[in-house]
ROSE-48730 format. One record per residue: residue in one letter; x, y, z of N, C-alpha, C in turn; residue number from 1. Coordinates in steps of 0.05 Angstrom, whole numbers, plus 5000, padded with zeros to 4 digits. Layout:
BEGIN
R  r  n.xx  n.yy  n.zz  ca.xx  ca.yy  ca.zz  c.xx  c.yy  c.zz    k
R  A     X     Y     Z      X      Y      Z     X     Y     Z  NUM
...
***
This chain:
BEGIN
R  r  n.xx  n.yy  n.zz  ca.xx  ca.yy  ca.zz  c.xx  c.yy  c.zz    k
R  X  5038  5053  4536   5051   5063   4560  5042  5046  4584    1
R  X  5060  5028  4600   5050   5018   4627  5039  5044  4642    2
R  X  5021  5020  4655   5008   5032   4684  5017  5033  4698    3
R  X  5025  5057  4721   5046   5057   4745  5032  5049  4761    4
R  X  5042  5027  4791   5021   5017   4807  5047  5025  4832    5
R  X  5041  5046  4848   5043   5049   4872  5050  5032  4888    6
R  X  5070  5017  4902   5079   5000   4924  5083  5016  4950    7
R  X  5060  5018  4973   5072   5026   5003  5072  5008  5026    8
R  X  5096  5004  5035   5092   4984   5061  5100  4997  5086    9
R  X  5084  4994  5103   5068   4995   5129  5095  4992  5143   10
R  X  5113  4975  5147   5135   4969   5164  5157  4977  5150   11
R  X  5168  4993  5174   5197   5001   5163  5219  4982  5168   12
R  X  5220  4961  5177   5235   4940   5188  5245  4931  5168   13
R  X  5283  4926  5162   5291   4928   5135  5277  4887  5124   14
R  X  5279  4865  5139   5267   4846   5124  5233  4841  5137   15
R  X  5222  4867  5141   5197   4858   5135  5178  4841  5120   16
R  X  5156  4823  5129   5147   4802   5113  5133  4819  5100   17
R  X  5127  4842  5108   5101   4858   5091  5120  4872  5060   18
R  X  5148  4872  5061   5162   4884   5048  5181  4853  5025   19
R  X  5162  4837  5036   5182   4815   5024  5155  4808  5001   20
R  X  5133  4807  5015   5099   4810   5004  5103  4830  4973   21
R  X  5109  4853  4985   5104   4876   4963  5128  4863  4945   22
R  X  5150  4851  4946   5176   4847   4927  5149  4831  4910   23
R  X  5140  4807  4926   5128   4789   4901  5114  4802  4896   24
R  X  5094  4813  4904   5075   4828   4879  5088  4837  4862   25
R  X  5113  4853  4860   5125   4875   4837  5129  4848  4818   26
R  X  5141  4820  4826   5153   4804   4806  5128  4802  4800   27
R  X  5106  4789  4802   5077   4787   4787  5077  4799  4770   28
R  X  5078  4828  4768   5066   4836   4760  5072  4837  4719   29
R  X  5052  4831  4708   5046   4824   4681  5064  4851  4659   30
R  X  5064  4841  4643   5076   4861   4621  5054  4881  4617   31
R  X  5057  4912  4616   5042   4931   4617  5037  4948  4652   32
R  X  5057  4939  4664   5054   4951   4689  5076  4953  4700   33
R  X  5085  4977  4708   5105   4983   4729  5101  4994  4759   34
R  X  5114  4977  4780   5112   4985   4797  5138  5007  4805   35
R  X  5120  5020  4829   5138   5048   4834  5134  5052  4870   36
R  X  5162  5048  4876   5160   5040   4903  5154  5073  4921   37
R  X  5142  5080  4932   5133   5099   4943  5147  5106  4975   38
R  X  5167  5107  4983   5183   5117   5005  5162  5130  5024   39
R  X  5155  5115  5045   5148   5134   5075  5167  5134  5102   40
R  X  5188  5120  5102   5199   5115   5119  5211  5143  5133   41
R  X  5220  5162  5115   5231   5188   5129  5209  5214  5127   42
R  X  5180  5208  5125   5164   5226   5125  5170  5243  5153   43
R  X  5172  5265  5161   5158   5276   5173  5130  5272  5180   44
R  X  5127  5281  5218   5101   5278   5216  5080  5296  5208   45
R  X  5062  5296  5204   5045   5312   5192  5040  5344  5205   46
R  X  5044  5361  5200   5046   5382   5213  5032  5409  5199   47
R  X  5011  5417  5200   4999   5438   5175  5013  5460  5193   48
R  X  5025  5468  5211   5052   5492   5203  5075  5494  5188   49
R  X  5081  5462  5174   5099   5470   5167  5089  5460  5126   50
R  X  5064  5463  5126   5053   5461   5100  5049  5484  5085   51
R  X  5060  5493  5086   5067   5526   5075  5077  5526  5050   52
R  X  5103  5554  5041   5118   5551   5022  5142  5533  5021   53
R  X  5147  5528  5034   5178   5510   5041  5170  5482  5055   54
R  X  5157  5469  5046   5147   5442   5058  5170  5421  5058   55
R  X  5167  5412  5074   5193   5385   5082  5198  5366  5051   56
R  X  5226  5363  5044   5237   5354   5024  5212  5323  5015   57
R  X  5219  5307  5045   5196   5286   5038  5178  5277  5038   58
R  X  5165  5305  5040   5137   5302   5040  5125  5302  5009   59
R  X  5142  5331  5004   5145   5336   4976  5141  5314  4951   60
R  X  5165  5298  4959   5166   5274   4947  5159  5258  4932   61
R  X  5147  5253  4969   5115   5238   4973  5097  5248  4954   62
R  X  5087  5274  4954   5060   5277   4938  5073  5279  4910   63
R  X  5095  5288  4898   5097   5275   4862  5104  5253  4859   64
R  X  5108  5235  4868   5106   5208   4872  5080  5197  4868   65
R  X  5068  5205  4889   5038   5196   4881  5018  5199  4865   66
R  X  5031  5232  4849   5009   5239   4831  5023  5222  4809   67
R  X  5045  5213  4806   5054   5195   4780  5039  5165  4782   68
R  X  5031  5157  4793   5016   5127   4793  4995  5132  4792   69
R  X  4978  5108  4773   4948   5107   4767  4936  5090  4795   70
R  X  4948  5073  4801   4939   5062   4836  4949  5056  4849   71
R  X  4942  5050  4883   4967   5045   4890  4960  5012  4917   72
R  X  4990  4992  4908   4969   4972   4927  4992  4978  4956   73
R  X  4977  4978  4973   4978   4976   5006  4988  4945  5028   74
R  X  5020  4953  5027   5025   4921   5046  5032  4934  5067   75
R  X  5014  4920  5089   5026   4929   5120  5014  4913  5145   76
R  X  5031  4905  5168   5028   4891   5184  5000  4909  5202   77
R  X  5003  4893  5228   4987   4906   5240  4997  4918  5264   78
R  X  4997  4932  5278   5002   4941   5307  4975  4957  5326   79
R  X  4978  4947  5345   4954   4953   5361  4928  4951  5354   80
R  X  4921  4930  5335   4891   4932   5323  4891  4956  5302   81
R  X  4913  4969  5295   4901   4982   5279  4935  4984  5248   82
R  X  4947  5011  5239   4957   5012   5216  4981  5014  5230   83
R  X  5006  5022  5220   5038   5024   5238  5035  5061  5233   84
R  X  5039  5073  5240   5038   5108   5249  5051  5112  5217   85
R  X  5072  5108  5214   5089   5117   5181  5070  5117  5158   86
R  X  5043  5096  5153   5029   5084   5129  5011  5114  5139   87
R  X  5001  5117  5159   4986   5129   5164  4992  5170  5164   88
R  X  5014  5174  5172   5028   5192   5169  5027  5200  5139   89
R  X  5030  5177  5125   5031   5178   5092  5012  5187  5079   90
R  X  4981  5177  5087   4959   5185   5071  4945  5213  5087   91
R  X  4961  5223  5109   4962   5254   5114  4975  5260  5096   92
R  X  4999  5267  5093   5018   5282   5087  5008  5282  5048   93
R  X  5002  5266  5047   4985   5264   5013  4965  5279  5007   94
R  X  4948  5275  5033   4918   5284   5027  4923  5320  5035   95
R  X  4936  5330  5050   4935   5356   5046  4958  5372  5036   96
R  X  4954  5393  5036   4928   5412   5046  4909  5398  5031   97
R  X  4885  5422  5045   4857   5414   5038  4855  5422  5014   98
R  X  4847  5410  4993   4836   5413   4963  4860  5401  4944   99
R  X  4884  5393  4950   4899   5377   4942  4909  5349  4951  100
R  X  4892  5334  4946   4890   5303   4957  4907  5298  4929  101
R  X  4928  5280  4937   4942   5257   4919  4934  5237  4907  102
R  X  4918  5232  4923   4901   5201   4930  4882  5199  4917  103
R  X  4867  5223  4911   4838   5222   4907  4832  5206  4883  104
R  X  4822  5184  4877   4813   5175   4850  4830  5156  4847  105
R  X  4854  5136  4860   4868   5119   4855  4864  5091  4863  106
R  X  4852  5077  4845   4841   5047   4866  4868  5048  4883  107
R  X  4861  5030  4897   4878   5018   4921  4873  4979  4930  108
R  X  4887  4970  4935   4892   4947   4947  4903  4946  4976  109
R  X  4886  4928  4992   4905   4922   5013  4908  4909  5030  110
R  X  4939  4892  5030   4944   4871   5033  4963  4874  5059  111
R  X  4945  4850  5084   4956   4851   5113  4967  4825  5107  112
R  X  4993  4817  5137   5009   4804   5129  5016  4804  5160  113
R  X  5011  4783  5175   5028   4777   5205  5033  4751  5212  114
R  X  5051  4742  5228   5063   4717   5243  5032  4708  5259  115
R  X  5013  4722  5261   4987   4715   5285  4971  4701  5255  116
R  X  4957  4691  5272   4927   4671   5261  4909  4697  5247  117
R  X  4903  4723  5248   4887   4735   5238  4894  4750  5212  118
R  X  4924  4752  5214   4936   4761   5188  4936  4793  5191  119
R  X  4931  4807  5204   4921   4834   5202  4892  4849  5200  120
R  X  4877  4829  5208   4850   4836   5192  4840  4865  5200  121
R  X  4851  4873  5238   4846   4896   5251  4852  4926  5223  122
R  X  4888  4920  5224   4907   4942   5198  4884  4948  5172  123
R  X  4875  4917  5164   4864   4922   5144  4843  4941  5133  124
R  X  4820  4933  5159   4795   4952   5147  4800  4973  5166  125
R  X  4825  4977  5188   4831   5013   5197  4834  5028  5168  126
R  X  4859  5020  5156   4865   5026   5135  4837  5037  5112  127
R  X  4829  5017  5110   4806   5016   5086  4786  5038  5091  128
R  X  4777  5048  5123   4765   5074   5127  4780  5098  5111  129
R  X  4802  5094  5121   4829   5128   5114  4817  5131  5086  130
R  X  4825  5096  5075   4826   5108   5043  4803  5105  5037  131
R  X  4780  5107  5046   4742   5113   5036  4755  5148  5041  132
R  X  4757  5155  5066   4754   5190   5069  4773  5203  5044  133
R  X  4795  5190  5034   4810   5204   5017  4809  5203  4987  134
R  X  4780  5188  4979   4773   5175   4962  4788  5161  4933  135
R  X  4799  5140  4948   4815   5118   4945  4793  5099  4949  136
R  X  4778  5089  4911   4765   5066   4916  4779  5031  4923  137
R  X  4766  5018  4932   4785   5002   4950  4772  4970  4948  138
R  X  4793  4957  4931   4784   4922   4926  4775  4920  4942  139
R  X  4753  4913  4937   4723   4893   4969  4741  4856  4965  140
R  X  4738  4843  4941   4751   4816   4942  4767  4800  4920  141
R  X  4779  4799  4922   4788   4774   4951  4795  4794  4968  142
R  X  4790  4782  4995   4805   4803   5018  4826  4779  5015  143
R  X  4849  4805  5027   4880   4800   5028  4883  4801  5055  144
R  X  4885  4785  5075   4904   4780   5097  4910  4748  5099  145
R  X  4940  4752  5102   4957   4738   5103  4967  4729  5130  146
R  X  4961  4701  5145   4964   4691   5172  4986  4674  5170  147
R  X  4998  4663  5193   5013   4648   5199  5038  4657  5171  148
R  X  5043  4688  5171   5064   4677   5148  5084  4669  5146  149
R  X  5103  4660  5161   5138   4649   5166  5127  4624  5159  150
R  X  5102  4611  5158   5094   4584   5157  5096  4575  5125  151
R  X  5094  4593  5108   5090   4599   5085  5117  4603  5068  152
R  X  5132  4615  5076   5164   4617   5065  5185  4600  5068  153
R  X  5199  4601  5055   5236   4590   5057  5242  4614  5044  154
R  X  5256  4622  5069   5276   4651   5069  5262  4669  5054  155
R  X  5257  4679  5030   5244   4705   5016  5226  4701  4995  156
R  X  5222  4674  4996   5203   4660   4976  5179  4652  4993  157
R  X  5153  4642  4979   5135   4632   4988  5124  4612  4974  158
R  X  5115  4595  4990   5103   4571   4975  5088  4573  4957  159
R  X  5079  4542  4935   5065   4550   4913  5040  4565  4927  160
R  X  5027  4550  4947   4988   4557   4950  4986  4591  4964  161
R  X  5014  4588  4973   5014   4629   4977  5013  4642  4955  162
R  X  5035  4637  4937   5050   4660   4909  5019  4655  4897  163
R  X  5003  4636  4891   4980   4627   4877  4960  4654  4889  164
R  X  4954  4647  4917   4933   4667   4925  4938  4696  4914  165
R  X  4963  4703  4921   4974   4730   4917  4979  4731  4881  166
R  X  4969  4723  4870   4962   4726   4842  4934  4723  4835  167
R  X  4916  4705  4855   4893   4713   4854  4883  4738  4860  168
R  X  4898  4750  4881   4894   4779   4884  4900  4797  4874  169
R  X  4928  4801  4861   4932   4815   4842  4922  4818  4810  170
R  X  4914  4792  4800   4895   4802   4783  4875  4804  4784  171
R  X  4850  4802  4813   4827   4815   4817  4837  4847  4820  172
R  X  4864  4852  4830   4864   4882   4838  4868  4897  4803  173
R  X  4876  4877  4795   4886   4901   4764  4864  4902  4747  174
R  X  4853  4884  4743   4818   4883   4737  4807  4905  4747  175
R  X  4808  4912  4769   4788   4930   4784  4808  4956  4786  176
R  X  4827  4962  4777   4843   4984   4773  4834  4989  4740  177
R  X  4831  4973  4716   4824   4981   4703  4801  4989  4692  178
R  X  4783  4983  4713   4750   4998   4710  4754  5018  4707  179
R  X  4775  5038  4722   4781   5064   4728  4799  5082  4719  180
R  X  4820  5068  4706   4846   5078   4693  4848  5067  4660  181
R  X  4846  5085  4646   4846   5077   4612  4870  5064  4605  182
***
């Protein structure tokens, strides 16, 4: 049986580079693994009034979605030094209520991705706190941020020394997903 691997991206922007990022990972990815794209774009925001009996359709979703994947990897730009509100909205709306976390126990990956010289590095380790509290163990290396990336593509492809890295990373991440997942 493949391993389901979680795809969430950070930008809702329909040709996002962070969303063009996650396409190549899914093509990477090796025989024995399926990715499963994980929708946050129409989350609601997080609201424990309305976490009751009748909880919002996509929030719902959201959390059997997530309990179907063994991990999940993380592409998202950066804004303001820190994650885009939607990624973050996401690992609320997962993690509760309290005593039903989605998250809990799923490595994680995560991979920043911007037009600037730093790649995201701010997004990255905001991010990497959330998913320590929601205990989502979380690839230490290679770190994944991705700089100058328009520098790197023709139209939806990326050059060899990019697609190369981002397979260095993806098979340090599935290595380290299967410490944890049989």
């Amino acid at each position: 049986m493949a391993k389901k691997i979680g795809i969430i991206v950070g930008s809702l922007r329909k040709d996002s580079f962070n969303k063009i990022i996650a396409e190549t990972f899914e093509g990477l990815l090796p025989d024995g693994y399926e990715a499963v794209w994980i929708e946050i774009g129409d989350l609601p925001l997080y609201n424990e009034d309305l976490d009751h009996d009748d909880v919002p359709a996509a929030w719902q979703r959201l959390r059997d979605t997530a309990k179907t994947v063994d991990g999940v990897m993380f592409f998202t730009p950066e804004y303001n030094r820190s994650v885009p509100a939607a990624i973050k909205n996401a690992i609320d709306v997962g993690s509760r209520p309290m005593g039903q976390n989605v998250w809990g126990g799923k490595p994680a990956v995560v991979v920043t991705a911007s037009p600037g010289a730093i790649g995201g590095f701010g997004a990255n380790h905001h991010l990497r706190q959330s998913l320590t509290f929601v205990d989502m163990p979380t690839l230490q290396q290679p770190e994944a941020y991705i700089g100058n990336i328009p520098q790197h593509m023709d139209g939806n492809h990326f050059d060899e020394p990019t697609t190369g890295f981002f397979e260095i990373i993806l098979n340090a991440y599935l290595k380290f997903l299967n410490r944890f997942v049989d």
